[in-house]
C-alpha positions in Angstrom: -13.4 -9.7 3.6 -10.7 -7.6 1.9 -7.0 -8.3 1.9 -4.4 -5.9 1.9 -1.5 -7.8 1.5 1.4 -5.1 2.2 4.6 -5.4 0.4 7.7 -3.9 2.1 8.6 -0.2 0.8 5.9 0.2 -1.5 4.3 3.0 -0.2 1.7 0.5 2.0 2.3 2.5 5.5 0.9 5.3 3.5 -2.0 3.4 2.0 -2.6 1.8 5.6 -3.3 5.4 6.7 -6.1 6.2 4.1 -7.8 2.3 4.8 -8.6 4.2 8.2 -9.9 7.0 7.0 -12.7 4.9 4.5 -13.3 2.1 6.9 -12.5 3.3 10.6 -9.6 1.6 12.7 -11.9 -0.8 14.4 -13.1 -1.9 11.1 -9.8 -3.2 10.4 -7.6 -5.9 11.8 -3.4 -4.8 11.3 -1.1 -7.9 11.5 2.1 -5.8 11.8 2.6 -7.0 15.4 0.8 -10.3 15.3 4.2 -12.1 13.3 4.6 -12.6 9.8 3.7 -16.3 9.8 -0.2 -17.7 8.9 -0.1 -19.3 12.3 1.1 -16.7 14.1 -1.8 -14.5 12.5 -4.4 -16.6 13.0 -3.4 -16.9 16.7 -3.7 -13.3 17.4 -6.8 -12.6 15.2 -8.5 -15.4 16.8 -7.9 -13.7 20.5 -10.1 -10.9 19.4 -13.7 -10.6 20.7 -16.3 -12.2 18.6 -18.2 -8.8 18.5 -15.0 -7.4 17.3 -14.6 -9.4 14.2 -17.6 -9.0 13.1 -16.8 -5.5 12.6 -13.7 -5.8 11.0 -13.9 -6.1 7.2 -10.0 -5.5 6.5 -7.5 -7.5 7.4 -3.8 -5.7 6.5 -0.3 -6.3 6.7 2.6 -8.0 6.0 1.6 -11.6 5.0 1.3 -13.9 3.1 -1.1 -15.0 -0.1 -3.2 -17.7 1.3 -3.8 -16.3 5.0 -7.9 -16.2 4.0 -7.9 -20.2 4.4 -6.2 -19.4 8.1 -8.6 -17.3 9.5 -12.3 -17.8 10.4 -13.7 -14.7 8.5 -17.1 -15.4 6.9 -17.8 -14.5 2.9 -15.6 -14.2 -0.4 -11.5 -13.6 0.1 -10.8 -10.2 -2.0 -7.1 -9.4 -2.1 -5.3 -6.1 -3.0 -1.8 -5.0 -3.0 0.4 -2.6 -4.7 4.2 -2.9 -6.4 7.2 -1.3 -6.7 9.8 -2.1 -8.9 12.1 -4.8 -7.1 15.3 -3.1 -7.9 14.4 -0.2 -6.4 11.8 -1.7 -3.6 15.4 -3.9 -2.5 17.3 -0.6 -2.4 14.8 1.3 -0.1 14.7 -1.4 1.8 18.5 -1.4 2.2 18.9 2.1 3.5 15.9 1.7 5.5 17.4 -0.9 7.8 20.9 0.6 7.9 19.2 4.0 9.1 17.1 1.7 11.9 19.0 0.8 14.6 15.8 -0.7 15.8 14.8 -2.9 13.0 15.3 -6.8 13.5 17.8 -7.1 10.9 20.0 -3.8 11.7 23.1 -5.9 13.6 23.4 -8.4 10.5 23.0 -5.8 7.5 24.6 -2.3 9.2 27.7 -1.2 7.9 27.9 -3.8 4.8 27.6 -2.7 1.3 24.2 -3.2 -0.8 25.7 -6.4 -2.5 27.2 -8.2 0.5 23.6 -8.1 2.0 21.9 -9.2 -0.7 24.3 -12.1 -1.3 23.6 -13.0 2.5 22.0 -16.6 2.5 19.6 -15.6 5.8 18.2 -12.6 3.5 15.1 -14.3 2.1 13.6 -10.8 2.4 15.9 -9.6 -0.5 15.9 -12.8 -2.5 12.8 -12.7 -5.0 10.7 -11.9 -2.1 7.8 -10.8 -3.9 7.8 -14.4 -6.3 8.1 -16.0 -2.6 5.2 -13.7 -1.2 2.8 -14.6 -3.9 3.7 -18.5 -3.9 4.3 -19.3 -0.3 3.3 -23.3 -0.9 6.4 -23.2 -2.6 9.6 -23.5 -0.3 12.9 -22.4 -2.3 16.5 -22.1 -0.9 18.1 -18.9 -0.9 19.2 -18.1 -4.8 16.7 -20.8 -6.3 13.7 -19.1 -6.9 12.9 -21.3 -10.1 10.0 -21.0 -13.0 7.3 -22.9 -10.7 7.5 -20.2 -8.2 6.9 -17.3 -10.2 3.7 -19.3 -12.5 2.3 -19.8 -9.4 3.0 -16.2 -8.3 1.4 -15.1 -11.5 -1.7 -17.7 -10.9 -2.1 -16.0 -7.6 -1.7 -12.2 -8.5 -4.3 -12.9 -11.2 -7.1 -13.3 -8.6 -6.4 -9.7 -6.7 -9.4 -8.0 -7.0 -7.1 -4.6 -7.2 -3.5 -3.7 -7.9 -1.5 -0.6 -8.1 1.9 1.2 -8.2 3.8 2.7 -5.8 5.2 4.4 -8.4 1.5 6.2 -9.9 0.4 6.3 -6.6 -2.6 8.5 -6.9 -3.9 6.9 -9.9 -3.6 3.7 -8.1 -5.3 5.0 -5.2 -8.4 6.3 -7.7 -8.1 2.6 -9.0 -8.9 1.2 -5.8 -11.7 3.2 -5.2 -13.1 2.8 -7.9 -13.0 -1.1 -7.8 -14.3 -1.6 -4.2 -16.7 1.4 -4.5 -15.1 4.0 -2.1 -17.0 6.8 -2.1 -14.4 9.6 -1.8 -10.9 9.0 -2.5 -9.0 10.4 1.2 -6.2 12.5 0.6 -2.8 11.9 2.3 0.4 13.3 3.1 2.9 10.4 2.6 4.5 8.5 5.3 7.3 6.2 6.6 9.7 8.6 4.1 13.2 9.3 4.4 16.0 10.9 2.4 18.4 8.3 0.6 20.3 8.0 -2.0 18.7 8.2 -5.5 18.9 5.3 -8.1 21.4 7.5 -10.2 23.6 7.7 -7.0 23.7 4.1 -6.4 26.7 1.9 -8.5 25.7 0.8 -12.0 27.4 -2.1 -10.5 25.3 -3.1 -8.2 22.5 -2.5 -9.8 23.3 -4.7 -12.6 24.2 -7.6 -10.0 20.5 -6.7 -8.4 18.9 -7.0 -12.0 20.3 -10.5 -12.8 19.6 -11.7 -9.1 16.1 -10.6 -9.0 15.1 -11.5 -12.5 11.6 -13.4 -11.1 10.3 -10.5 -9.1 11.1 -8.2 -12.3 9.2 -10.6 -14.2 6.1 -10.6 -11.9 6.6 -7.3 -11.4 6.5 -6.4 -15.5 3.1 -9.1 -15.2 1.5 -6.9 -12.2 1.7 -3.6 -14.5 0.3 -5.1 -17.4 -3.0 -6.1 -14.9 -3.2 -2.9 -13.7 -3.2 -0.6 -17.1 -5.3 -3.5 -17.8 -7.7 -2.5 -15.4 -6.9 0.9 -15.1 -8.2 1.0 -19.5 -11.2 -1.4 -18.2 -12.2 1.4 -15.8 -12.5 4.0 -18.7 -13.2 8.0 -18.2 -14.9 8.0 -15.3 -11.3 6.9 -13.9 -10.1 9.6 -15.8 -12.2 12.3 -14.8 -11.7 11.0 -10.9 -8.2 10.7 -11.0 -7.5 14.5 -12.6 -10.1 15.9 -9.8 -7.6 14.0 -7.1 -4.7 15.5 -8.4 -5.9 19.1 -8.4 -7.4 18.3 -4.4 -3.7 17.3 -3.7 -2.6 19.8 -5.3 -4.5 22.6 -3.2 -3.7 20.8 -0.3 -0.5 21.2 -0.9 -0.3 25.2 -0.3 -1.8 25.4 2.8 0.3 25.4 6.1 1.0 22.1 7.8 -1.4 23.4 10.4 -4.4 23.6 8.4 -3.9 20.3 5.7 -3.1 17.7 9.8 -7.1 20.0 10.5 -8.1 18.6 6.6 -6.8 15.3 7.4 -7.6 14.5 10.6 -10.9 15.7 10.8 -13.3 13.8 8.4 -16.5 16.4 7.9 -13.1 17.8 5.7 -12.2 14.8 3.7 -15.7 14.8 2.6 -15.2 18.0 0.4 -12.6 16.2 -2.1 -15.2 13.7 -3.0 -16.2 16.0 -6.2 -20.0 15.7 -4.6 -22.2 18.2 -5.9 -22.2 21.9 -4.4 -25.6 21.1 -2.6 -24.1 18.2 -0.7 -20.8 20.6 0.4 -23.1 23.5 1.5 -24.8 21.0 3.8 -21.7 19.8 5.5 -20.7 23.6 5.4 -24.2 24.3 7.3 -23.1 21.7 9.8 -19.8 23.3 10.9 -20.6 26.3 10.5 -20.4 27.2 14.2 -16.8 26.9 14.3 -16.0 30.0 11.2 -12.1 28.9 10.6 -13.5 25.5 9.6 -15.7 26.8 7.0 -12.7 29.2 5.4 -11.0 26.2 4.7 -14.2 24.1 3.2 -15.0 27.2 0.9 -10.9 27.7 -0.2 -11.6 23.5 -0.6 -14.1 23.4 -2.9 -13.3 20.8 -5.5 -12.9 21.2 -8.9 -15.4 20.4 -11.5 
């Protein structure tokens, strides 16, 4: 069973949208509305049908580490995630919720400024979440997320069968197919995005006082980028060669009108023609459509690169 252990405003709502496209929605079991809790997501996967779970091979959301040893799903426990630089991550987070009127925490954090709510004592979220993530056997108070939390943080991360970067998102994307053998890469059009202020906008201030109070997520952070260029060097040129035929795919996608890349998108015969498959295989899946003419103008201006 794969893990896909969602950390808030890294670009996961995104990533969730591409997991359907390789493994199908019923393949995959979303926790977003089940509760944040192990309990409360064991209770609601175990109301699903038995025929139902043994379909799903993806289990996604906001958990979490450890909520493998709360579910009944058979075989090996293989986790991924990706980062985002907690400074930044807190930030995004910030202006999300003051520009959410229906978010759970917009009557407590609208209208105050970025340090009063992360000096707020109920603001777990903002307080070394990631360390607190990662080591959840460990229960902190607010402001006293010590050395033991972020070892064991570490321990933990070290077992993810895949990590990436919010922040080389496409590379990270290639990454993770590569390591649990997708056979294309699905393109995207990013999501859950919304204008705010840049880091150069925001106080120097404040982001001084966010650097000294999140000094153990920065830490795990730095830890999680050195695994991934680790793995990202282990994976060698064939990464390479993948990742620069994704970028020019993107790239083309990116000139056509919104009309045409929600038909590339949506429709997976089209997703099929950024896999950098040989030209055989594309004239096939070209022969199959080619009752409906406006389909095939788009395959043939989609051909991948070599």
């Amino acid at each position: 069973m794969l893990y896909f252990l969602h950390l808030p405003k890294t670009a996961g709502t995104t990533l969730a949208a591409m997991l359907r496209r390789v493994y199908g929605s019923p393949s995959i079991f979303f926790t977003y509305d089940a509760g944040g809790t192990h309990r409360q997501i064991s209770e609601a996967y175990a109301q699903i049908s038995h025929s139902e779970r043994t379909r799903i091979r993806v289990i996604a959301g906001h958990f979490y580490h450890g909520i493998d040893r709360h579910i009944d799903a058979s075989g090996s426990a293989d986790y991924f995630t990706f980062f985002r630089d907690p400074v930044e991550r807190v930030v995004s987070y910030y202006y999300y919720v003051q520009r959410t009127p229906k978010h759970y925490r917009y009557s407590q954090i609208a209208g105050k400024s970025l340090r009063d709510v992360v000096s707020m004592e109920d603001s777990l979220e903002l307080d070394n979440a990631l360390c607190r993530i990662f080591a959840p056997g460990l229960h902190r108070p607010f402001g006293q997320c010590d050395s033991e939390v972020l070892d064991l943080a570490k321990a933990n991360l070290s077992t993810f069968r895949s990590i990436g970067l919010a922040d080389d998102f496409n590379r990270s994307v290639v990454l993770l197919g590569h390591q649990l053998g997708w056979k294309r890469i699905p393109l995207y059009e990013r999501l859950n995005t919304a204008d705010r202020p840049v880091m150069n906008d925001i106080d120097s201030r404040d982001l001084d006082f966010l650097r000294e109070r999140l000094q153990p997520d920065i830490e795990l952070y730095n830890y999680a980028v050195n695994l991934y260029r680790r793995n990202v060097s282990q994976a060698g040129p064939q990464l390479d060669a993948r990742f620069v035929t994704y970028q020019s795919q993107l790239l083309k996608l990116s000139t056509y009108s919104q009309q045409e890349r929600d038909r590339i998108l949506v429709e997976p015969e089209r997703v099929f023609c950024f896999t950098g498959r040989p030209a055989r295989v594309i004239n096939k899946i070209r022969a199959q459509i080619r009752t409906r003419p406006r389909n095939t103008s788009l395959l043939t201006r989609l051909k991948p690169t070599a």
